[in-house]
C-alpha positions as CSV (number, residue, x, y, z in Angstrom):
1,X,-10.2,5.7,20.2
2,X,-7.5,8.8,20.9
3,X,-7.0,10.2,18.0
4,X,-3.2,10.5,19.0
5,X,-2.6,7.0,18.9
6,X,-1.5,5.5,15.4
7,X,-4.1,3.0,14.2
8,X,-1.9,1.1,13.6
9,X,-0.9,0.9,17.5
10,X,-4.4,1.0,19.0
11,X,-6.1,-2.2,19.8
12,X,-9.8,-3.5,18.5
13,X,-12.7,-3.0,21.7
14,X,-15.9,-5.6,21.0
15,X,-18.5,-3.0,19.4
16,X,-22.3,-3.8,19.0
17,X,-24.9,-2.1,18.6
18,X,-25.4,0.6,15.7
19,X,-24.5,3.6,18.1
20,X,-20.8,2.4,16.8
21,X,-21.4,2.3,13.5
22,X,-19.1,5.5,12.4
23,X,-21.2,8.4,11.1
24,X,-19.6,9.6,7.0
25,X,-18.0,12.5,8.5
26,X,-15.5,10.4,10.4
27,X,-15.3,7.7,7.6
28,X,-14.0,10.6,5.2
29,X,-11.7,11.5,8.5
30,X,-9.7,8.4,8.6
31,X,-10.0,7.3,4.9
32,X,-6.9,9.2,4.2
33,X,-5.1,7.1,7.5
34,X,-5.0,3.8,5.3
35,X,-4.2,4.7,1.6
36,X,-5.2,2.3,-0.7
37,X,-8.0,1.6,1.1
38,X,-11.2,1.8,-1.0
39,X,-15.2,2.6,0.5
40,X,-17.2,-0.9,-0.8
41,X,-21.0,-1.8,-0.6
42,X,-22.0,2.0,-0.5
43,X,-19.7,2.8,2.6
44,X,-20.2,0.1,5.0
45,X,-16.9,-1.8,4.1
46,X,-13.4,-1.0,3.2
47,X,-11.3,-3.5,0.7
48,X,-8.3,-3.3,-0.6
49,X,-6.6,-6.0,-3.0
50,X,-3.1,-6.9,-1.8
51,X,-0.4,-8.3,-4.4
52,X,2.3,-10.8,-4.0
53,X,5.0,-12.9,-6.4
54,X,3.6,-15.8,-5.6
55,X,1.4,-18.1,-4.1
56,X,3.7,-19.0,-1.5
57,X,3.9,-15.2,-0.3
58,X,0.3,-15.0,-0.4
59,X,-0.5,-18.0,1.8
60,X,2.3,-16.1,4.2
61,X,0.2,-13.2,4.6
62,X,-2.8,-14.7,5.3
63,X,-1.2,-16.7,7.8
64,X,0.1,-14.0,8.9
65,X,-2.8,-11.4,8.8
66,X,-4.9,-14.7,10.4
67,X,-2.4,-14.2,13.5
68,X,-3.5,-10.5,13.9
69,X,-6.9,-11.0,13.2
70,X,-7.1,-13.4,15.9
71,X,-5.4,-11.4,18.6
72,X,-7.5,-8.4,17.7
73,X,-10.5,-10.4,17.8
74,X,-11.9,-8.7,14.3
75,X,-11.8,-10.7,11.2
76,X,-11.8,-10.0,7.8
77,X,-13.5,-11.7,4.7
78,X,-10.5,-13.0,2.6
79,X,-10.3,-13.5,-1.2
80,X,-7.5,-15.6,-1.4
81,X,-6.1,-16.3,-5.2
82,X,-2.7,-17.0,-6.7
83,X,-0.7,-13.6,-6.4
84,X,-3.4,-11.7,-4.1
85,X,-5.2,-11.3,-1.4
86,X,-8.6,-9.3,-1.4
87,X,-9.4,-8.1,2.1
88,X,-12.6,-6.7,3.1
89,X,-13.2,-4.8,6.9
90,X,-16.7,-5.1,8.1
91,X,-18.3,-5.0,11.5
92,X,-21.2,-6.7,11.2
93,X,-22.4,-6.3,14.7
94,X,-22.5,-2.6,14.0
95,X,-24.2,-2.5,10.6
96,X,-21.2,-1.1,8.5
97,X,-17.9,0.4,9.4
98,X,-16.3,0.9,12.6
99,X,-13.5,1.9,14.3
100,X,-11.8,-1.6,14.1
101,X,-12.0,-1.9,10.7
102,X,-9.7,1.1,10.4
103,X,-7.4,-0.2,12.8
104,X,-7.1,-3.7,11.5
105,X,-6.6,-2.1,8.0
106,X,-3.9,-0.1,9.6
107,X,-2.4,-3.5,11.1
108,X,-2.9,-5.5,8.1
109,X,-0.7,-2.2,5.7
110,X,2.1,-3.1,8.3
111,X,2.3,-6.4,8.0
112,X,2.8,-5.8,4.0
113,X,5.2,-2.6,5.0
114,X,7.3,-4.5,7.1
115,X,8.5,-6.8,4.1
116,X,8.1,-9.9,6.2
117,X,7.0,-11.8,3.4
């Protein structure tokens, strides 16, 4: 990935193989690129708990993150409850974090930042 591109405008490759699993160094690089974003499972995932009024506005962003995940062919594990959403970035095919799970955490703040909801 260029680093000049937002990650939020850069677009999932299919990554297999644990030469793409990202070293620490460049976790604690784009960490800071999705605030709110937590490390999980000692570093191999990244979560973050999304909140919403209602159950009707939570079903809206899973729809609506369900949309994204599918055209950026990365998918996340969803806890779906009431008023939030717990979303959890893995690439399994890697062994831990890669550079889509940053960019689909990127995607899935905008989707909550655009106040489509």
């Amino acid at each position: 990935m260029n680093d000049l591109i937002p990650l939020a405008q850069a677009h999932c490759i299919a990554r297999r193989g644990s030469e793409h699993r990202l070293t620490e160094a460049r976790i604690r690089e784009l960490l800071p690129e999705v605030p709110g974003w937590e490390l999980s499972e000692e570093g191999r995932a990244l979560t973050r708990t999304y909140r919403f009024q209602d159950y009707y506005r939570t079903i809206a962003f899973v729809n609506a993150l369900a949309f994204v995940a599918n055209r950026e062919d990365h998918h996340p594990d969803l806890g779906v409850h009431y008023d939030r959403c717990v979303v959890r970035y893995s690439t399994h095919d890697v062994g831990g974090l890669s550079e889509n799970d940053f960019i689909c955490a990127a995607k899935t703040d905008r989707l909550v930042d655009a106040d489509v909801l």
